[in-house]
Every structure is written in C-alpha cells, then in structure tokens.
C-alpha positions as CSV (number, residue, x, y, z in Angstrom):
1,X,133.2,129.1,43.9
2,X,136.6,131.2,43.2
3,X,135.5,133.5,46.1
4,X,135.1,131.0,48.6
5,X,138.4,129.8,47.6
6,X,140.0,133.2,48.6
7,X,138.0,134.0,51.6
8,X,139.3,130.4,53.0
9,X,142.7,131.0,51.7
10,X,142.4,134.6,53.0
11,X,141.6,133.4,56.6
12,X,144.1,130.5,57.0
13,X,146.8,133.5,56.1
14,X,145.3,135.8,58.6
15,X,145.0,133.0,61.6
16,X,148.4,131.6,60.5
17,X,150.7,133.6,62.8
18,X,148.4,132.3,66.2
19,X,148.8,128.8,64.9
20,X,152.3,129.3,64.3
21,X,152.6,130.8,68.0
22,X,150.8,127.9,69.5
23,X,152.3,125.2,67.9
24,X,156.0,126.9,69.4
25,X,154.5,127.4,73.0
26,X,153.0,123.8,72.4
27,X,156.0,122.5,71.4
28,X,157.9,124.2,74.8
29,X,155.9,122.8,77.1
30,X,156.9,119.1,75.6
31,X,161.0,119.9,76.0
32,X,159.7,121.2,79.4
33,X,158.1,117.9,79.9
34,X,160.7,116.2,78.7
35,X,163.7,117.3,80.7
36,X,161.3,117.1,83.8
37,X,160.7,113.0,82.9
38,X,164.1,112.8,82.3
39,X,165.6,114.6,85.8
40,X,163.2,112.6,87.5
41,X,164.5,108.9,85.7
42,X,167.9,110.0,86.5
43,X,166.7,111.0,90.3
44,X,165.4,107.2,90.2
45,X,168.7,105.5,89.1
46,X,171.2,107.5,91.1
47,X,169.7,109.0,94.2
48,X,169.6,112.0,92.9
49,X,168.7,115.0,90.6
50,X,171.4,116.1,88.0
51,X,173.0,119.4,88.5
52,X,173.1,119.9,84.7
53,X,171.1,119.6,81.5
54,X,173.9,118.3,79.5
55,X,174.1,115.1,81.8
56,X,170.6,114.1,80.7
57,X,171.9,114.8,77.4
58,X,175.0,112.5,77.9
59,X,173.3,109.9,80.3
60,X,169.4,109.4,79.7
61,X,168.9,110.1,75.6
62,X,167.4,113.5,76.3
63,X,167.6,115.2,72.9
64,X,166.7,119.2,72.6
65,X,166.9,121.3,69.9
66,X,168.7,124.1,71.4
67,X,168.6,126.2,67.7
68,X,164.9,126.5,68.5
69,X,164.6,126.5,72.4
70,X,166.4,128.4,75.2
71,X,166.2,126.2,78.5
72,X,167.3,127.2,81.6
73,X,168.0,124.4,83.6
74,X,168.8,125.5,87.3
75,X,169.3,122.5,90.5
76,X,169.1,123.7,94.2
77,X,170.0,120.6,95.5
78,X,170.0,116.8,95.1
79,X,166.6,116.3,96.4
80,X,164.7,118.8,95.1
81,X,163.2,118.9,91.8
82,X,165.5,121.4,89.2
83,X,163.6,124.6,88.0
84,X,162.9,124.5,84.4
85,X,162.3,127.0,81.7
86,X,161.6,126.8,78.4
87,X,161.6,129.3,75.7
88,X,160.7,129.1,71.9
89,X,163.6,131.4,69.9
C-alpha cells in the first residue's frame, strides 16, 4: 500500500512542471481572448478599435495581471483588428 502511495506521489512530482506549463499557456490564451473580446466591444460602441491596451483597462473593465503576463498590444489602424500577444512571465 505505502509503495503505491510513493509511486503516485512520485509521478504527480515528475508530471508537475507540464501541468504547471499548460495551465500558464492555458491561462495566456484566455488574457489573449480577453483583450480580443474586449477591442472588439469597444470597436462596437465607438466605431472603432482602441489604439491602446490601457483604454480597455480604463473604459471596458478589462483586468490583466501584468505581474504574470507580458502583452503586446499593437493597432494598425481603426478598422482593423489590433495584433495581440501574450506571454506567461
């Protein structure tokens, strides 16, 4: 019984760094989702895509923990959807 106990202890420990790294590429692609739902409300409401992440922030509730994300938010123009990249830190 004790060394079934270890062997499944011993394999959660060894798969625990590729659940880890899934959950944080999981969890990218939602902020990734995210900003993209929110651009395209605020393209809804005002005609137009915002030229920066921070008026989502300010404007549509978009919240992003930047501590564990880097985004980079970039707009060509008003009618075209913004590139978006997100990248667990």
């Amino acid at each position: 019984m004790l060394a079934a106990v270890a062997v499944v202890l011993a394999l959660v420990v060894a798969a625990w760094p590729a659940v880890a790294g899934a959950l944080r590429e999981q969890g990218a692609t939602s902020v990734r989702d995210a900003v993209l739902r929110a651009a395209a409300q605020c393209c809804a409401v005002e005609g137009s895509y915002p030229h920066t992440l921070r008026h989502l922030e300010e404007h549509y509730g978009l919240t992003v923990n930047h501590d564990d994300y880097v985004i980079t938010y970039e707009a060509y123009a008003s009618n075209v959807t913004p590139s978006v990249v997100v990248v667990p830190r």
